[in-house]
Phi, psi and omega in degrees: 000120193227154176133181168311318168325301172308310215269350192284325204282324148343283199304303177287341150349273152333338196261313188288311195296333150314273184303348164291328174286333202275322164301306182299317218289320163326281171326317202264346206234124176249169160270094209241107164347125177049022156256288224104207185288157170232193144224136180213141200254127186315117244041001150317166177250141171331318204270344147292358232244153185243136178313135155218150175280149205293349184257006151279005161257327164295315176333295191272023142285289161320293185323324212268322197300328181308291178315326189263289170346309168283346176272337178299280180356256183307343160329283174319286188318297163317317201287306193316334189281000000 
């Protein structure tokens, strides 16, 4: 699929599956004093919530932070031409 479309609808595509990783990661994963990260799904109760590492909640902060940046980009890049 080639034209403008594709490439505009791609981009925002990108942006939003960005900002969707940077909401779940928000949303799904706390900081619970002398547990550590948790992943907890919203509205769950505490005494469910399963140990996770914290650093697969940074993973996806980056990723996601990543993911939007680059659809700002190329967005931005296209509108220039």
């Amino acid at each position: 699929m080639s034209g403008k479309g594709g490439d505009a609808l791609g981009n925002i595509i990108m942006i939003l599956i960005g900002i969707g990783m940077i909401v779940f990661a928000s949303s799904c994963f706390k900081d619970i004093p002398l547990i550590g990260t948790v992943y907890l799904m919203p509205g769950d109760n505490i005494l469910n919530a399963k140990i996770a590492d914290p650093k697969l909640r940074y993973a996806l902060f980056l990723a996601g932070g990543v993911f939007t940046a680059f659809g700002i980009f190329m967005q931005a890049r296209k509108e220039g031409q």
